[in-house]
N, C-alpha and C positions, 0 to 999 in steps of 0.2 A: 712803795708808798701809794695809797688809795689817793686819784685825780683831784683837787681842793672842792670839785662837788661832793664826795662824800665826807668832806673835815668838816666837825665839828664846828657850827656856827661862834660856839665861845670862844674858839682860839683865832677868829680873826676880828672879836670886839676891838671896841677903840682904847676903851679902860685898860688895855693892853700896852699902850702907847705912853708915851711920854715925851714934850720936847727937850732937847739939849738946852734950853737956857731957864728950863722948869728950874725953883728953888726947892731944899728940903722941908722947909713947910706942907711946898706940893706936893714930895713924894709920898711926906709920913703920910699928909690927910689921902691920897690917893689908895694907900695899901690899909689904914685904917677903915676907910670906907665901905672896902672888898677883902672880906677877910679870908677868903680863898687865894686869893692872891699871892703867890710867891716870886714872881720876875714881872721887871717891866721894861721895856723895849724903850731905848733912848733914840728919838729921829731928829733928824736934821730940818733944815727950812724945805729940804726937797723930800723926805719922808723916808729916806735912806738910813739904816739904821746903824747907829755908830756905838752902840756896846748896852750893857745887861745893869740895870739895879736890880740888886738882891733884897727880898723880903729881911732874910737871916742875916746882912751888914744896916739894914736900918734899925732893925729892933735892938742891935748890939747898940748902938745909938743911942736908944732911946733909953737903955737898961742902964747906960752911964751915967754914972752922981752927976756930971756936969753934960747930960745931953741935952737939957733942957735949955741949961745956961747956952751952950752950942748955938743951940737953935736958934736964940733969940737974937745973938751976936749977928751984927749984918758982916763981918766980913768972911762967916764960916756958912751960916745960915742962907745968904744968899746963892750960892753955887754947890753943885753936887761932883764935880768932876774926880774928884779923890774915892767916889766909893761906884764910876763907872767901871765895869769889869768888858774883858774881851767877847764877844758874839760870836758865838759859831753859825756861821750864813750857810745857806744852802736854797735850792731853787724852790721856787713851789711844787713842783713835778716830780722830784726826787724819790726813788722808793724808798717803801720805809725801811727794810732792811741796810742800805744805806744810810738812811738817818739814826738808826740806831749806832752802828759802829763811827758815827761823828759825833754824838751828844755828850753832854757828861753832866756835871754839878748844874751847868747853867744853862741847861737846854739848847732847845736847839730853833733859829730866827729864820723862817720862810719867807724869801723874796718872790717878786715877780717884775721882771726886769728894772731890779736893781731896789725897787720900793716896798715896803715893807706889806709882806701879806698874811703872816698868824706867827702866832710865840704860841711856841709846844715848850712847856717846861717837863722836867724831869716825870713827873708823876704821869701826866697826858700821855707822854711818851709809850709810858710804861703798859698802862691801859690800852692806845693800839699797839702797843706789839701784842701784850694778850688777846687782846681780840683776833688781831693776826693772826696769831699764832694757833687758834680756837678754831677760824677760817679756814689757813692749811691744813688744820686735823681733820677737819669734817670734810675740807675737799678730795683730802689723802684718804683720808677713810672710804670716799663715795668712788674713789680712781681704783681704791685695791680692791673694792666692790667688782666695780667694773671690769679691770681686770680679770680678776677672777674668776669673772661670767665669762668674760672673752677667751679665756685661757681654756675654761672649760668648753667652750664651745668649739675653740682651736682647736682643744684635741680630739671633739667628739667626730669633726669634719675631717683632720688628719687621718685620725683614723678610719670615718667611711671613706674616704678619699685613697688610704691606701688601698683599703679594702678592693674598692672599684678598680683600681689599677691592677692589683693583682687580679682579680677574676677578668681583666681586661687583658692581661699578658696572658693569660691563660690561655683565654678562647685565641688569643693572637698568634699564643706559641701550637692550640691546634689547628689553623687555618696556616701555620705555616709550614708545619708537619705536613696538612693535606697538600697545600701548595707545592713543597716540595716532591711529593708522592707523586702529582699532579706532572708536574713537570719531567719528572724522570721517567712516569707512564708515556707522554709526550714526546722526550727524546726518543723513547723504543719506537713508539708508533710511528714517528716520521723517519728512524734509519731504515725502519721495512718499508715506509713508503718512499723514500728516497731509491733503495734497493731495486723494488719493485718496479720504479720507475724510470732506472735506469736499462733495466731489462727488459721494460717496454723498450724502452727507447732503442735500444740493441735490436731488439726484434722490429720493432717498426723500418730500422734503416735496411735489416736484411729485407723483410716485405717490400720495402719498396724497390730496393734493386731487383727482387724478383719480378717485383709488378711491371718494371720499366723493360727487364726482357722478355716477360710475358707481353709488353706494347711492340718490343720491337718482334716476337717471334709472328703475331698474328698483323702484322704490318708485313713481314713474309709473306707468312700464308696470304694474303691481300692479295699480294702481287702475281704468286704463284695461281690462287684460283684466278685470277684474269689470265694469267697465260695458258693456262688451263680451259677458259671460256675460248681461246682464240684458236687453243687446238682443238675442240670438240668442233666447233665451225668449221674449222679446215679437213678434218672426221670425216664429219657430214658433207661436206662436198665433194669428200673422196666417195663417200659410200654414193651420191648420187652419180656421181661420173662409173661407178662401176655396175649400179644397178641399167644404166642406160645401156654400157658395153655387154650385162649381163642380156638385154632383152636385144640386140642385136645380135650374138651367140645362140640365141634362144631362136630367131627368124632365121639365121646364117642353119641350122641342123633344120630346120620344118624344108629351109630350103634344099638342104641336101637328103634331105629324107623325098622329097619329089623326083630330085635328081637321079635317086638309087634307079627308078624304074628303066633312067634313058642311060645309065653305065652301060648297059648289057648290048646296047645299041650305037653307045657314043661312045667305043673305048677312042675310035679317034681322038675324041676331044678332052682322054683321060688326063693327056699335058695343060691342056689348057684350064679343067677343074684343078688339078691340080697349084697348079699357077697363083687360080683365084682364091682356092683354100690357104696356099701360106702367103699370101696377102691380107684375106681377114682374121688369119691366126697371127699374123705380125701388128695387124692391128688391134688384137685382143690382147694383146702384151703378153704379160703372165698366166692371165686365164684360158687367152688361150695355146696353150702347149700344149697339151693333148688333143686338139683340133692339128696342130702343125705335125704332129707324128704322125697321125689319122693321112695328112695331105702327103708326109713322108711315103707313109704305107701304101697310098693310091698310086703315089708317083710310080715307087717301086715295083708294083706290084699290078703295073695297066695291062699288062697280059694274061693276069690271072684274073679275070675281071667276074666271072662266075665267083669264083671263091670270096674273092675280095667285095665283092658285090655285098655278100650274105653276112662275112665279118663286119665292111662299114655301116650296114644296119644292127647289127648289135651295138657296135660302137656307139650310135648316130643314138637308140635307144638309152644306151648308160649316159650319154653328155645330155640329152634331155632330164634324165633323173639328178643328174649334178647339177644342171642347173637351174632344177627344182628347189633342190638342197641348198646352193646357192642364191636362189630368191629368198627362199624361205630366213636363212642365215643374215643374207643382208639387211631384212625386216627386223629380225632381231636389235640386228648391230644398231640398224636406226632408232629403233625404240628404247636399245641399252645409250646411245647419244643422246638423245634427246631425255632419258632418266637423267644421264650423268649431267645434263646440261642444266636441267630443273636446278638438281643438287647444286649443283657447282652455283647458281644465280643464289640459291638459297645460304650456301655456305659463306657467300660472298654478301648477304645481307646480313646473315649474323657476326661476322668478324668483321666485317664494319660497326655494327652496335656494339660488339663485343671491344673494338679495337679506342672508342670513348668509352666503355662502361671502363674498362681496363685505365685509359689514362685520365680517368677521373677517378678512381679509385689511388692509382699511383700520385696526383694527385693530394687528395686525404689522407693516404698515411704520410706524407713528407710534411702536411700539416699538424697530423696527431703527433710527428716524430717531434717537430717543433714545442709542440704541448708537451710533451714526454720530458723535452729537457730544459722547460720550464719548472714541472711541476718537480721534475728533480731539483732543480736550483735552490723552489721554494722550500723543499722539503728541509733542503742542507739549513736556511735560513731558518723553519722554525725548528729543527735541534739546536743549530747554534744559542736560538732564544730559550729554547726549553732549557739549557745549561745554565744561560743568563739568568733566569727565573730561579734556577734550582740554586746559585750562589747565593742571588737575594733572598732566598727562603729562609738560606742558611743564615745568612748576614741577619735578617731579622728574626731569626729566633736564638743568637746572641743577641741581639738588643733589647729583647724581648727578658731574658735572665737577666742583663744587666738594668731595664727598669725595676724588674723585681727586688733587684739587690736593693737600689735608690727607693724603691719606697718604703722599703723594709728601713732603710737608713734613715728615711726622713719620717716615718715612724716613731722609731727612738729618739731623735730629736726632738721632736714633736712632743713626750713624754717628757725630756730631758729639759724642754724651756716653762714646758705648765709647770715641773716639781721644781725648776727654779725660781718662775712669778709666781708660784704660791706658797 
């Protein structure tokens, strides 16, 4: 039912109204008056409406031989209560389709809490439901309108919608393809680098333990050329201590080479040269023995002192050339010490730079070796991920078939609700 702003201003007139203690005088003159008139609403002193006069029970009235007589009679004339019919009430606010299925012959009495606010008779009624009825067509018509723009429009979207999805599964399903490709190229690459980096690692530990006996071998050698330095020192003061006994041996024959001239004269005192020659051949130690055979021979031989005379000068001649050979030798020797010394100082500066370049090298590789089984670790970590990766590839490109299917399904739906709402 349309709100009492859009009702009809005639069905809330007053001419509409009647009181309960009105006479039938008033009612004929009332509906005579208003010849459209077919029902009039009977109210009380509070405006509450207590039941229906009918247009069609008065005229039956009046069509009577004796309605007239009736009328004029005060005890019939004066009261109407015999031809009051029952009121179908209903609120003011009520839809109409509601008011339809309560109305009937005698229409139908709109209150507003509780007091009378319009009489809809039959005919009124009938007019808005057609109207109504004219209203829902044209708004049904304007909805299936609508609809069927909507519908049309629903499918024209479902369908670029599937569309989109599938060339979006598409490029998804080959990003996943590549992905995957990706990743299994990724596993390969990091087991060779894992591999590889394990065999660094391998070789780095061997290095290094070489490198540490390479530290300890020239930490040897260290020690060794210092003991080395302390016997070229001790060398070299042997070779001085014998170059001094050499130039003593060297004065001991000038001396007996003077001597030679007083043999031939002093065999006397041949014991007593004798004497003094294995004295300073006892003092020549080693060097000199053939000086002490020499004194041997003199000893022996102080009788023959002509002969022996002329032999100890060849002698006296050959130990001067020895101990030419012997200087000359000894210079060597000092010059081969003194090279060897050079060396040995130099050897002893390089395996000390050598002995840090070495353990800081050994050093570095126990750091690379560390590196090594880092990057091994890492490598193990990203195959484990490149696996990881290569499952999700997979995983999404099942999900990627399975949206395909769903939009293909909601495709057909989509078809299947427009050729239903149309």
């Amino acid at each position: 039912m349309a709100p009492p702003s859009r009702l009809d201003p005639a069905v809330m007139a007053e001419h509409l109204t009647i009181r309960h203690d009105a006479t039938l005088v008033d009612v004929v003159d009332r509906f005579r008056r208003h010849h459209d008139l077919r029902l009039l609403a009977v109210l009380d002193d509070r405006r509450r409406p207590v039941g229906l006069l009918r247009e069609v029970d008065v005229r039956e009235l009046l069509f009577n031989p004796f309605g007239h007589a009736l009328l004029r009679n005060p005890s019939f004339g004066s009261g109407m209560a015999q031809l009051i019919r029952p009121a179908t009430l209903a609120d003011h606010d009520t839809p109409l389709p509601d008011l339809l299925a309560l109305h009937g012959d005698n229409g139908v009495v709109l209150t507003q809490q509780g007091a009378f606010f319009a009489l809809l008779d039959p005919v009124q009624l009938l007019r808005m439901a057609s109207r109504w009825h004219g209203d829902e067509s044209a708004l049904a018509r304007a909805r299936s309108q609508r609809v069927h723009s909507a519908a049309n429009a629903f499918e024209a979207g479902i369908k670029a919608l599937a569309a989109d999805i599938g060339t979006a599964c598409t490029a998804i399903g080959r990003v996943a393809a590549e992905l995957d490709q990706r990743a299994t190229a990724t596993h390969d690459s990091a087991a060779s680098v894992a591999s590889a980096a394990h065999q660094t690692a391998v070789g780095m530990v061997d290095l290094e333990q070489r490198g540490r006996a390479l530290a300890l071998s020239i930490e040897r050698i260290t020690r060794d050329a210092g003991e080395a330095l302390r016997l070229r020192e001790q060398a070299s003061a042997a070779v001085e201590r014998t170059g001094t006994q050499v130039q003593s041996l060297s004065e001991v024959a000038t001396t007996i080479e003077a001597m030679l001239a007083l043999i031939r004269g002093l065999a006397k005192q041949t014991n007593f040269l004798a004497l003094n020659a294995g004295i300073e051949a006892a003092r020549a130690g080693a060097a000199g023995t053939g000086f002490a055979v020499v004194a041997g021979e003199v000893k022996s031989l102080a009788r023959q002192t002509e002969t022996a005379a002329g032999d100890i000068a060849r002698r006296v001649d050959a130990v001067h050339a020895l101990l030419g050979d012997v200087g000359h030798g000894q210079m060597a020797v000092q010059s081969a010490i003194a090279a060897i010394g050079q060396i040995t100082t130099t050897i002893g500066t390089a395996v000390a730079a050598e002995r840090d370049t070495t353990q800081a090298i050994a050093e570095r590789v126990e750091e690379a070796r560390g590196a090594g089984a880092d990057i091994d670790a890492r490598a193990g970590a990203i195959a484990t991920a490149a696996d990881s990766i290569g499952d999700r590839a997979g995983m999404l490109a099942r999900l990627v078939d399975g949206l395909s299917g769903l939009s293909r399904q909601l495709q057909g739906r989509a078809s299947e609700l427009v050729s239903a709402v149309a």
